[in-house]
N, C-alpha and C positions, 0 to 999 in steps of 0.2 A: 595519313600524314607523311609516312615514307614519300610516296607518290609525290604529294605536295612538294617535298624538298628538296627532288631530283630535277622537278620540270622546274621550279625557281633556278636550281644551280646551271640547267641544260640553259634556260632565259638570260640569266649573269654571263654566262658563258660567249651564247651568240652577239651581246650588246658589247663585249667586251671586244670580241676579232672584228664586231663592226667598225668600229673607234683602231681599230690596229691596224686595218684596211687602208682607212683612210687619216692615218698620225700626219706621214707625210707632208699629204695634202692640205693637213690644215695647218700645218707649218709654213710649206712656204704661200700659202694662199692668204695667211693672215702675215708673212712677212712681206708680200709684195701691198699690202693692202696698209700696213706700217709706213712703208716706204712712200708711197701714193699720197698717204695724210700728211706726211712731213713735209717734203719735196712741194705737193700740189697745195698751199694752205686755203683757202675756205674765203676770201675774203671780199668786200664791197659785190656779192652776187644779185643784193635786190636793184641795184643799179642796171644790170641786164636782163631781169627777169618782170618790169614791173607791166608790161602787156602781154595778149595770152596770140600772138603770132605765130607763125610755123619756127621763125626765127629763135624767141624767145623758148619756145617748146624744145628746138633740139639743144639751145645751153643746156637747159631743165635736164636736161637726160645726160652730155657731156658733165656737169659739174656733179650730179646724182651717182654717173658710173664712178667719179672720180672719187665720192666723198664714201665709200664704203661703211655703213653703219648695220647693227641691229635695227628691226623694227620698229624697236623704242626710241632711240636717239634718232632714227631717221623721221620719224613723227615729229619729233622734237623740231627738228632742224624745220622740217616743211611747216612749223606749225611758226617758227621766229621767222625764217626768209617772207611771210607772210605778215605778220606781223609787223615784218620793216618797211611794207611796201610792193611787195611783188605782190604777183598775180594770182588768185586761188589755183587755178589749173597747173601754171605752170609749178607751183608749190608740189601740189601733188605727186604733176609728174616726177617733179626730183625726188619723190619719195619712193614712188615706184622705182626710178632707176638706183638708188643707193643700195636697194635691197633685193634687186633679180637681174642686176647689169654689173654686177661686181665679178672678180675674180676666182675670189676665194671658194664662193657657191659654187663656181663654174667647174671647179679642177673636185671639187668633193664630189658632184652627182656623177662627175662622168667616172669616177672610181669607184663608186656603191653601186652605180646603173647602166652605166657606159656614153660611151659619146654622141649618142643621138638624142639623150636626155639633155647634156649639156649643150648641145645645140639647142636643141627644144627654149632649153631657158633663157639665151640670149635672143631669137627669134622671136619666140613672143612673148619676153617684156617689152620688145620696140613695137611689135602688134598690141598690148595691152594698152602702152603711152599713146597709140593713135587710135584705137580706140576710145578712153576717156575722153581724151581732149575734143572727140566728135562729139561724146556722149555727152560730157559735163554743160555743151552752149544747151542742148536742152532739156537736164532734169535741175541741173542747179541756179537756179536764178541771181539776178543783181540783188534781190530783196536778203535773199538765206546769204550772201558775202557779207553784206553790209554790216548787216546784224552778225553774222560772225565778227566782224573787223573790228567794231565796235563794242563784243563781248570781251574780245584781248586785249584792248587798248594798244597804243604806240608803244614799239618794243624796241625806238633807239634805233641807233645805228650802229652796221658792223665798223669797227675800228683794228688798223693794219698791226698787228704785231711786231716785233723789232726784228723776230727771224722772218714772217713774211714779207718783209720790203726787202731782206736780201736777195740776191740773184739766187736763183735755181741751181745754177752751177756751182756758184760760191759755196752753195748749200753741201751739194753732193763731193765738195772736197772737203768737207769739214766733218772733222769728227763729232762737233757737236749735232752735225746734222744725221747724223747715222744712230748717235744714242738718241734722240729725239725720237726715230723712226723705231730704232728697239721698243721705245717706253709705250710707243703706239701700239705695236704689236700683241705687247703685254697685256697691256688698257685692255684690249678688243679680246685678247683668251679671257679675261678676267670677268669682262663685260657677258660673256657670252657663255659662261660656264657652267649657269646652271640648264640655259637654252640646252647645250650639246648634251649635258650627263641626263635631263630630263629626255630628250631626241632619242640617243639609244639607249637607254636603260627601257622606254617604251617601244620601240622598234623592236629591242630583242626577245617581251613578252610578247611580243602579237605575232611575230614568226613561229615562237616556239608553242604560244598556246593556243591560238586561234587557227582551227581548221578551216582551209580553202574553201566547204560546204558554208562554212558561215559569211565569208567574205562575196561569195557567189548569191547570198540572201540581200547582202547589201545594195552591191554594185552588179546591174543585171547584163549579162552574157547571153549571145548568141542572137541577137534581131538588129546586127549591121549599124543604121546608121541612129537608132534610137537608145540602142545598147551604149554608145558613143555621148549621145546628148544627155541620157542618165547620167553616164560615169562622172561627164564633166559639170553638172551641176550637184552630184554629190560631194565630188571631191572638196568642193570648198566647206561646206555645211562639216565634214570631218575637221582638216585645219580648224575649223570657227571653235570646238568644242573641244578639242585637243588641246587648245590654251599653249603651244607648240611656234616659234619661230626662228623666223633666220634659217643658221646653218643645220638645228634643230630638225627641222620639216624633214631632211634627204633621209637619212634614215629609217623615218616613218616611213618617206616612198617607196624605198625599196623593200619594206615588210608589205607593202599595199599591193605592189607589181610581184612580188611571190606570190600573193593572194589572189592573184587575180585581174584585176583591176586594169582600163584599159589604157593606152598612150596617153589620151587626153586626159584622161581624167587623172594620171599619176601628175602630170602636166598643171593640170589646173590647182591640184593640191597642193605643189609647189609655189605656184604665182599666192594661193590666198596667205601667205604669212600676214599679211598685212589687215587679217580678219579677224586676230585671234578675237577669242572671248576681251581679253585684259586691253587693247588695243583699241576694242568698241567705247570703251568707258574713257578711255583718255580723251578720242576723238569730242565722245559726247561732254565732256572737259573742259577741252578748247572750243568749241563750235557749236554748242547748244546740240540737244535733241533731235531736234529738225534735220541739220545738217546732216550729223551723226546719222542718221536712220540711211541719208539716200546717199551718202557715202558708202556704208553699208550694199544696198543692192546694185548701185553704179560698179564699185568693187567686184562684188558677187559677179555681176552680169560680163563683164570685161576679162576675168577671169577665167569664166566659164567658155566663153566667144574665142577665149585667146589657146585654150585648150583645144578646141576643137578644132578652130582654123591650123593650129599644128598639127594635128594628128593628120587632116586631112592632106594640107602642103606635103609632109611627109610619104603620108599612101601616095602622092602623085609622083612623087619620083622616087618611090620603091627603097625607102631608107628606115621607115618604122620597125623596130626590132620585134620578129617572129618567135623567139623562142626565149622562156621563163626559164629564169636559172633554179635546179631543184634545192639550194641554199639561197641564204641571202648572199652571206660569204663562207669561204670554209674558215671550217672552226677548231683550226690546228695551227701550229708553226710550223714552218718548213724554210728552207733557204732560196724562196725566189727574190723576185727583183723587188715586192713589197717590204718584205725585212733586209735586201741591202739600201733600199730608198730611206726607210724609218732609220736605220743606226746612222748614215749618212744626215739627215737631216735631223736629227736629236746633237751631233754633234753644232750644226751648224744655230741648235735651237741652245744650245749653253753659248755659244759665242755672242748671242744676242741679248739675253740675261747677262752676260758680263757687262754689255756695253748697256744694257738700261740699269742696271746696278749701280755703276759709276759713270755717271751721266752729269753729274754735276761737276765733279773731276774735269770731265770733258769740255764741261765747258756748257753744256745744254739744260733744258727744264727753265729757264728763266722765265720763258713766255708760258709753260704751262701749270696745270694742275690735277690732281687722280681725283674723282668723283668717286665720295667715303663710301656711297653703297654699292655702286655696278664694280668702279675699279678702271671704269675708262679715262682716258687718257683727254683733256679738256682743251680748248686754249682760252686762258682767262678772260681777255679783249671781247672774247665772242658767248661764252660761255652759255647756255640757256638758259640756266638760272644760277642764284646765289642767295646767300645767307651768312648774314654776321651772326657768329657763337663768341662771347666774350674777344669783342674790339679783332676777330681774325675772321675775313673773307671766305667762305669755303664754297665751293663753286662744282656744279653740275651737269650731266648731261644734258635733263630733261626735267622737264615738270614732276615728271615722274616719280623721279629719282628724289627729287627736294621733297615731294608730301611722303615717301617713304621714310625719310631721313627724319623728317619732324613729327612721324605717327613714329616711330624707334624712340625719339624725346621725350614724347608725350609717355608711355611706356613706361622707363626709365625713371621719369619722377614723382608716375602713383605709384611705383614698390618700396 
């Protein structure tokens, strides 16, 4: 028992400097990501997205990197932008880009793993988006859309908000446009909280308890280019079962890449957020069985392909990192440029909590609303879903989020 209670605390310990690593980073990564939602609003996109052209593709990716989500609400988004008219593929792809072409992921992997991870991520999710878009003309048919399209019914259309029809600049001189962009930033820690404390709170047991002998059973070492096409076809099959996304995933990786595990396939374990277990069932949700299955191995497969093609791009021009750090991170404080970055940006993280505080003061919040379960930050015009609770609107991310909200109801009035 002793035993037992020293490797939980050693586990607590390492999850906790993992998260201290990277405070920073997810500061100002979720407040540029804040700022982006505010500033860039979301609006009339099945209007350019309703064919599946190279054209159409790279919006898909352009308005994807801009729209920064969770897995969840990025499903959500790609599952109404479709709904309203756009095109399955290109749906998709904005789904891929919301959630591997973002910022916030970008500045956390390159701080847990360094900066050829965070290239890796930007690289091939534009490899991922052009693979699908090849893959998808032939595993998914006109027949499997149809019948998705017509599982969803007509989802409306998106309608302009009264801060989106203002000027962009207007915007950014206004105070109510800067508390809007707080209350985003908020939404999205909020949204995202249990993803991150599940991420490293598991990251920090698999460093501390899982021996390298065992990670080397999993993901197999030492036979070059086979050792490579393993790694990256397991890597996803872990995400899938990990039940693990978003910003969640880097942590795991860099417990995977102490263990062992190769470029690609840290690589590819990245890109599957959009596999998890909990993700399969919404899919199959929205889009029937059928779909759901070869979304399922189109995913897998592009994932895996986009892994690999990075490891490899990388070994060609001599940039793949050669040496395993014998921690994940150290597991002390000390005064370098991590703890002046953290106290600098905790201050700059009350200044932002001031202004999403008093946000109505300011003048902002009119066009939106906080989604009761996740905590994100909605605009009502667009909202994905909604629900009248005695004669008042309350409004949500995702599908998701509403059949949680109403199984919590249901709950509530058999006790």
């Amino acid at each position: 028992m002793h035993h037992l209670l020293i490797d939980v605390a050693h586990s607590l310990r390492e999850a906790f400097f993992m998260f201290w690593a990277t405070l920073w980073a997810l500061i100002l990564g979720f407040g540029i990501s804040g700022a982006v939602q505010a500033f860039v609003p979301r609006v009339s996109m099945e209007r350019v997205l309703g064919r599946r052209g190279p054209r159409e593709i790279g919006r898909a990716t352009l308005f994807g990197a801009a729209s920064s989500s969770c897995s969840y609400a990025a499903s959500a988004m790609a599952k109404t932008l479709f709904q309203r008219g756009a095109d399955f593929v290109s749906s998709m792809v904005f789904m891929f880009a919301s959630t591997n072409l973002v910022i916030e992921l970008g500045i956390v992997i390159w701080v847990l793993l360094g900066w050829q991870f965070a290239l890796g991520e930007f690289v091939g999710g534009v490899i991922m988006i052009v693979l699908f878009s090849w893959l998808a003309r032939l595993v998914i048919k006109r027949r499997d859309i149809e019948a998705a399209r017509a599982r969803l019914g007509d989802g409306g259309h998106v309608h302009d908000s009264a801060s989106a029809r203002k000027a962009w600049r207007e915007r950014l001189r206004s105070p109510a446009g800067w508390a809007d962009a707080a209350s985003y930033t908020f939404g999205d820690f909020r949204m995202l909280r249990k993803e991150m404390v599940a991420g490293y709170l598991v990251a920090g047991f698999l460093a501390v308890l899982v021996p390298v002998s065992v990670w080397n059973n999993v993901f197999v070492t030492g036979h070059g280019f086979w050792t490579s096409l393993q790694n990256v076809l397991v890597g996803p099959f872990i995400a899938l079962i990990a039940c693990v996304c978003s910003i969640g995933n880097v942590p795991l990786a860099a417990a995977l890449w102490h263990g062992g595990i190769s470029f690609g396939g840290v690589m590819s374990f990245i890109f599957a957020d959009l596999i998890a277990l909990p993700l399969l069932f919404i899919y199959r949700r929205y889009y029937g069985r059928r779909l759901a299955l070869k979304l399922l191995f189109t995913f897998w497969a592009v994932m895996s392909a986009a892994g690999l093609a990075v490891e490899y791009i990388f070994l060609g021009v001599g940039i793949v990192p050669t040496t395993r750090p014998a921690a994940v991170v150290p597991t002390e404080f000390s005064w370098d440029y991590t703890t002046f970055l953290n106290i600098v940006f905790l201050l700059v993280l009350v200044g932002l909590w001031w202004l999403a505080r008093n946000r109505e003061r300011l003048g902002g919040g009119a066009d939106y609303a906080i989604d009761p379960v996740c905590g994100m930050q909605v605009e009502r015009a667009n909202a994905a879903a909604r629900s009248e609770r005695d004669g008042e609107v309350v409004y949500f991310c995702s599908d998701h989020c509403l059949h949680r909200f109403e199984a919590a109801e249901r709950t509530e009035a058999t006790v």
